[in-house]
C-alpha positions as CSV (number, residue, x, y, z in Angstrom):
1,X,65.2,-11.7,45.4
2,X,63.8,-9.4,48.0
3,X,66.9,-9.9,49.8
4,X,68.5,-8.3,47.1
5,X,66.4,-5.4,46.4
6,X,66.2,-5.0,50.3
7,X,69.9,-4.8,50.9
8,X,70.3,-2.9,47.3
9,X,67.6,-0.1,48.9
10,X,69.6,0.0,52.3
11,X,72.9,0.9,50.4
12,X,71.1,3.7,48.2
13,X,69.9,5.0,51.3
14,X,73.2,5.1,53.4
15,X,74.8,6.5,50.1
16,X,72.7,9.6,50.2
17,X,72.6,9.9,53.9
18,X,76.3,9.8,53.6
19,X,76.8,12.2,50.7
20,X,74.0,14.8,52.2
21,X,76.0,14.9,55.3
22,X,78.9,15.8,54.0
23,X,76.9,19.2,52.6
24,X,75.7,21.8,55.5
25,X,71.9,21.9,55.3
26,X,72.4,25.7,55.6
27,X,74.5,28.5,56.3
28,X,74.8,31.7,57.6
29,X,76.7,34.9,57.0
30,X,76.4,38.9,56.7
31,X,76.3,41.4,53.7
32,X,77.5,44.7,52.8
33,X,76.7,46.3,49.5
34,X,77.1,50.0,48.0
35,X,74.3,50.4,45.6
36,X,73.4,53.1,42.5
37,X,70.2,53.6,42.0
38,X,67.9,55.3,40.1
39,X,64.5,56.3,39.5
40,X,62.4,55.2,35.9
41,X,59.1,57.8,35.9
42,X,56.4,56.8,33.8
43,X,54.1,59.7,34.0
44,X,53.8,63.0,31.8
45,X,55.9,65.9,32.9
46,X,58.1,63.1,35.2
47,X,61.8,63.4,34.3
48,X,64.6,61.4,35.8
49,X,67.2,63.9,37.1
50,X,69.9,61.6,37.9
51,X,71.2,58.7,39.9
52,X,72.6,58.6,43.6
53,X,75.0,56.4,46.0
54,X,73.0,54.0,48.4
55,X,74.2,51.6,50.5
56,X,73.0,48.1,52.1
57,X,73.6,45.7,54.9
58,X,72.2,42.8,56.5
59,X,72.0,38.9,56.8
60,X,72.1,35.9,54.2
61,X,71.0,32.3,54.7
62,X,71.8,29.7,52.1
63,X,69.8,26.4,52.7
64,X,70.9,23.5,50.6
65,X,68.8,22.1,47.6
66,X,71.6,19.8,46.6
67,X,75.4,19.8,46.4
68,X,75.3,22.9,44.1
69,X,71.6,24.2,44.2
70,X,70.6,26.7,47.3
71,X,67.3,28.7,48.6
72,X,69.2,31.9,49.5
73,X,67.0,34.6,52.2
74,X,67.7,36.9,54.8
75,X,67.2,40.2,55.4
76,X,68.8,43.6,54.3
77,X,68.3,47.2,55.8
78,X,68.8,49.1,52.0
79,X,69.0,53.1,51.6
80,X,67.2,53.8,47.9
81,X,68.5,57.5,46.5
82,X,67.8,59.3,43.5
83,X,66.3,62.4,41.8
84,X,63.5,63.3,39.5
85,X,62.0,66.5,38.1
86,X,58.6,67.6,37.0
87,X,55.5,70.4,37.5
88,X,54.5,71.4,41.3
89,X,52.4,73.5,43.0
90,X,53.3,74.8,46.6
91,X,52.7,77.5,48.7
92,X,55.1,80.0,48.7
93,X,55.7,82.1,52.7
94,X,57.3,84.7,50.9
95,X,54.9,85.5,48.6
96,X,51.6,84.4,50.5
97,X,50.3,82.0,47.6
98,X,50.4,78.5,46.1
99,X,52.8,79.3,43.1
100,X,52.9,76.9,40.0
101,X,57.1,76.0,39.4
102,X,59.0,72.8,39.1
103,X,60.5,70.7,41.8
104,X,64.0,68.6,41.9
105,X,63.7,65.9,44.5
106,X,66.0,63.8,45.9
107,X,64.5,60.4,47.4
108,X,66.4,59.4,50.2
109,X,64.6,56.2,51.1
110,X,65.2,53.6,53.2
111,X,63.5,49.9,52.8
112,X,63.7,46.5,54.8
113,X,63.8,44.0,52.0
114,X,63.8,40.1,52.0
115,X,65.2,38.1,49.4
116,X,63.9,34.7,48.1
117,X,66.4,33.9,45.7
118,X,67.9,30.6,43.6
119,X,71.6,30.3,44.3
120,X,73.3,28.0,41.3
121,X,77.3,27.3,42.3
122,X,80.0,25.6,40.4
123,X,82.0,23.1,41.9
124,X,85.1,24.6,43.5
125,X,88.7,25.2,41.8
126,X,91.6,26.0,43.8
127,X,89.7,27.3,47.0
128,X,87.5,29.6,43.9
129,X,84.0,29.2,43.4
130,X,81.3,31.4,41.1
131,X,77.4,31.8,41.5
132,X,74.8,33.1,40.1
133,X,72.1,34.2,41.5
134,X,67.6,35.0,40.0
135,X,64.9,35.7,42.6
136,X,63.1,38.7,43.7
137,X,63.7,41.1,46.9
138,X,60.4,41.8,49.0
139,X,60.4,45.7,50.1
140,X,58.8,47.4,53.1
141,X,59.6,50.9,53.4
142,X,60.9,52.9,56.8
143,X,61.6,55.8,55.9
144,X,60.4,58.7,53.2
145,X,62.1,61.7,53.1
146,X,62.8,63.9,50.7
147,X,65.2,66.9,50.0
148,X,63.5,69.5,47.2
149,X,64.6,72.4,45.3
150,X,61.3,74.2,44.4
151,X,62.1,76.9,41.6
152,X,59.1,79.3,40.5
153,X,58.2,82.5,38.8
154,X,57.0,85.3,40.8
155,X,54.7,88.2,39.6
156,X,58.1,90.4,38.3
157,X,59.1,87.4,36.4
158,X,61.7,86.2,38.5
159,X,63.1,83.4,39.2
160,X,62.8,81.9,42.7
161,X,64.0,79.1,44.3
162,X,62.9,77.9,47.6
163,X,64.7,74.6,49.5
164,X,63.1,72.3,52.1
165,X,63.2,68.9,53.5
166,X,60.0,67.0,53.5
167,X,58.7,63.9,54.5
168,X,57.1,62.0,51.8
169,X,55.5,59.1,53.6
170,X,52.2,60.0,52.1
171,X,53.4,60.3,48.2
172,X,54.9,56.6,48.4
173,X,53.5,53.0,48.4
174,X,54.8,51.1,51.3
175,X,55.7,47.9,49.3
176,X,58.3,47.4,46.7
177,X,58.9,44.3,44.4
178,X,62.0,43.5,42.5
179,X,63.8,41.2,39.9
180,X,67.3,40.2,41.2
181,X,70.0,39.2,38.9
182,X,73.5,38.5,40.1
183,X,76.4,37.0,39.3
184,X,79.9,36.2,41.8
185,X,82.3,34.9,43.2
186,X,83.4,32.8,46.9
187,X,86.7,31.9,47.9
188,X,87.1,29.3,50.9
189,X,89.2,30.7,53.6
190,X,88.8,27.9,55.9
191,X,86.5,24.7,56.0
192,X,83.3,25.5,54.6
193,X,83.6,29.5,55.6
194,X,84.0,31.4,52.5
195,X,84.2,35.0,51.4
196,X,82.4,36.4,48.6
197,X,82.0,39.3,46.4
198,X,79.4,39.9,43.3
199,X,77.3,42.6,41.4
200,X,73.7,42.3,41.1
201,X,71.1,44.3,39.3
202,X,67.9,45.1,40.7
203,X,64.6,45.5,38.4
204,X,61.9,47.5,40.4
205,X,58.3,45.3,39.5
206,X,56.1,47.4,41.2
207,X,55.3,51.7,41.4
208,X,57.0,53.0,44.4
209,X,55.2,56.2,44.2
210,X,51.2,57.1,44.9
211,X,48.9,59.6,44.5
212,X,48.5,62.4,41.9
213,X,50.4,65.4,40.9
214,X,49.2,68.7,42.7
215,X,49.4,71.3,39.5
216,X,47.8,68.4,37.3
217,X,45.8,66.5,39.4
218,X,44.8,63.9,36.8
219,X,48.5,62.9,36.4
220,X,49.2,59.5,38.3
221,X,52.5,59.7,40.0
222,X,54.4,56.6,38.9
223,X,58.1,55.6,38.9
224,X,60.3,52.4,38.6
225,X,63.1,51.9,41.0
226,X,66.4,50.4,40.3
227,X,69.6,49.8,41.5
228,X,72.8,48.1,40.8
229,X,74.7,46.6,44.3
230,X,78.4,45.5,44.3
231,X,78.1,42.7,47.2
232,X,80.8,41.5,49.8
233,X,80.3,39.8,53.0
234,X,81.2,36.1,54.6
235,X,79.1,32.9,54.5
236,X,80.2,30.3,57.6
């Protein structure tokens, strides 16, 4: 009898050693992905004026859970654009005073992001595969700059406008947390190298802004990124 379970336990064994070797414990590949994105404000006076082209590259890793299940990381260099309005106050060269007005920015951000993400694949038909993809992207931002249009009233009620670059480093919190979502599509071009493409939607967790507005100063500054990416890259 323990003969039996012995050599029934040695089979099992070399089954799933055999079957797990046939399936790459990971694999590597690169990533390109155009993005629109936008920005959600959640503060009074905050309006969102619009959403902007982005763009993304970097590295994916998919490490094997099982045959159809995989951990999928990496890293990603992302650009994050988009425009909001509200109440300012700034000084003003031209008219040698702090003038009250409203500013349209443009973010033009850029973040590294990691992604710790679930991978679920069907089983492959005619060289075709899909996936879909749940998880969250970890953001550290590396750059904060902003381009403004500052329009005010000067003391012959006229309108002014005044344009400027800035950087905005000390209006932004360095870390950003998403919800990823995607669904798409490989196809195997040879062995186990595929190519794929997909859309996912990003769901901004966290405030990507700080601090408090300068004409109200007990307004919180607070906005929700998001961004939809159309993904392509190869997997070897």
């Amino acid at each position: 009898m323990k003969k039996i379970i012995f050599l029934t336990s040695l089979i099992v064994i070399l089954f799933l050693e055999a079957n797990y070797a046939q399936i790459k414990p990971y694999k590597f590949g690169f990533r390109l992905a155009p993005n629109i994105s936008w920005l959600s404000p959640d503060s009074k006076y905050y309006s969102n004026n619009g959403s902007d082209m982005g763009f993304s590259w970097g590295f994916v890793s998919d490490i094997s859970l099982t045959e159809n299940y995989f951990f999928q990381t990496g890293f990603n260099i992302s650009s994050f654009n988009a425009k909001l309005e509200y109440p300012d106050k700034i000084f003003v060269e031209v008219e040698n005073d702090s003038m009250d007005g409203k500013i349209y920015r443009n973010y033009k951000l850029r973040y590294i992001e990691i992604p710790a993400l679930i991978k679920m694949k069907t089983n492959p038909y005619k060289k075709f595969s899909f996936y879909g993809l749940i998880g969250f992207n970890f953001g550290f931002n590396i750059r904060s700059q902003a381009e403004d249009r500052f329009e005010y009233e000067n003391v012959y009620d006229e309108t002014k406008t005044e344009n400027f670059e800035d950087d905005i480093k000390d209006d932004l919190n360095f870390f950003k947390l998403s919800l990823n979502v995607g669904v798409g599509v490989e196809y195997e071009i040879y062995q186990s190298t595929v190519i794929f493409a997909g859309i996912s939607f990003n769901n901004g967790v966290t405030n990507i802004l700080k601090g408090y507005n300068t004409r109200f100063p007990d307004v919180k500054q607070k906005a929700i990124p998001y961004s939809l990416d159309f993904n392509f890259g190869v997997i070897f």
